[in-house]
C-alpha positions, 0 to 999 in steps of 0.5 A: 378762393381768390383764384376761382373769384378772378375766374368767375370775374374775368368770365363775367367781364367777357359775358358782359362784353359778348352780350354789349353790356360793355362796350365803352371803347376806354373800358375795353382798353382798360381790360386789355390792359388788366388782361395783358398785366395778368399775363406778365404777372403769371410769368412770374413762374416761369422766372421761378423756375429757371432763374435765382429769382423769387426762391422765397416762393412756393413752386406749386404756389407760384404754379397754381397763380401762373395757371390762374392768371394764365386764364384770367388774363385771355379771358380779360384779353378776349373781352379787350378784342370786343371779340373782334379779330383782325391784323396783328391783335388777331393774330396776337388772339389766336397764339394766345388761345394756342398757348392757353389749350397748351397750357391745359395740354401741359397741366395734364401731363404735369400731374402724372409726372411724379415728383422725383423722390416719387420715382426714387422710391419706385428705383428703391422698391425695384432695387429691394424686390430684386435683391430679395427675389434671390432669397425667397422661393416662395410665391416668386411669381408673387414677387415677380409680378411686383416687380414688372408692376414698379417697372411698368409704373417707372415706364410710364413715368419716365413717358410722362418726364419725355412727353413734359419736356417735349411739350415744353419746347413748344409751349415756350416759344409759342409762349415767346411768340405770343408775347412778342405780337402783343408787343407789337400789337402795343407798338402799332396801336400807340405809334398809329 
C-alpha cells in the first residue's frame, strides 16, 4: 500500500510540475533532492545482495522497495528538471531513464528465473522419470514426453539465469554511470 501511494504521489508531483502548478525554483530542488535520496535509499538492495550488510532483511522485501523507489525517485527527479534537460543534469536524465527501462527489462527476466530448489527439483524430477523409465514398459512414450517436458523447462530456465546475469552486467555500470553524473551534477550546481 505505502508503495503504490509513493508512486501515485511521485506522479502527481511530476503532473503538477508538467502542468506549472509547481514551479518554485526552491521547491523544485527540494524534489531533486526527495528523488535523488529515494535513489540511494533503494540501493539498499543491491547492498543486501553482495555484501554482509542488512541479513535481517527480507531479499524480496528489500527487491520490491528497490523497484518502488527506483520509480519514485526519477519520478521526483524528473519533476526537480522541471522537464528541462540540458549539460550534464541532461545527460544525468537520460542514463537515469536508461537505467530505470533496464530495470523493467531486468524485473521481467527475474521472475521467470525460478528460485533454486525451483530448478533442484525439476533435476530430481528428471533424475526419478529417468531411473524409473528403465523399469516401466508401459506408456514409455508417456514418460518420455515428461521427461523432454522437465528438460525443455530446465532449458528455459538455465536461458532465463544467463540472460539475468547478462543483463546485470550492463544495468550495473550503467547504474554506476548514472550515479556518478548526479555526483557531478551536484558538484557543479554548489561549486557554480
Amino acid at each position: 500500500m505505502e508503495s503504490a501511494l509513493l508512486l501515485v504521489g511521485s506522479a502527481v508531483i511530476l503532473g503538477l510540475v508538467w502542468k506549472g502548478a509547481i514551479a518554485s525554483r526552491d521547491t523544485l530542488h527540494l524534489i531533486g533532492i526527495a528523488g535523488t535520496i529515494a535513489m540511494i535509499v533503494g540501493q539498499g538492495y543491491s547492498a543486501r545482495k553482495r555484501t554482509g550488510l542488512f541479513r535481517s532483511w527480507r531479499i524480496k522485501e528489500v527487491l520490491e522497495h528497490h523497484t518502488t523507489l527506483g520509480v519514485a525517485g526519477p519520478l521526483l527527479v524528473l519533476a526537480h528538471t522541471g522537464l528541462e534537460f540540458d549539460g550534464v543534469a541532461g545527460l544525468s536524465a537520460l542514463l537515469m531513464t536508461v537505467v530505470v527501462a533496464s530495470g523493467f527489462v531486468g524485473r521481467y527476466i527475474y521472475r521467470r528465473v525460478p528460485a533454486r530448489e525451483k530448478e533442484e527439483e525439476l533435476e530430481s524430477l528428471k533424475k526419478r522419470l529417468e531411473e524409473g523409465g528403465e523399469n516401466v514398459e508401459k506408456d514409455v512414450e508417456g514418460l518420455q514426453r515428461r521427461i523432454r517436458d522437465v528438460e525443455r523447462r530446465l532449458a528455459y530456465y538455465r536461458r532465463m539465469k544467463r540472460l539475468l546475469s547478462n543483463w546485470r552486467t550492463l544495468h550495473i555500470p550503467l547504474t554506476a554511470l548514472f550515479f556518478i553524473t548526479v555526483a557531478i551534477h551536484i558538484i557543479t550546481i554548489y561549486y557554480y
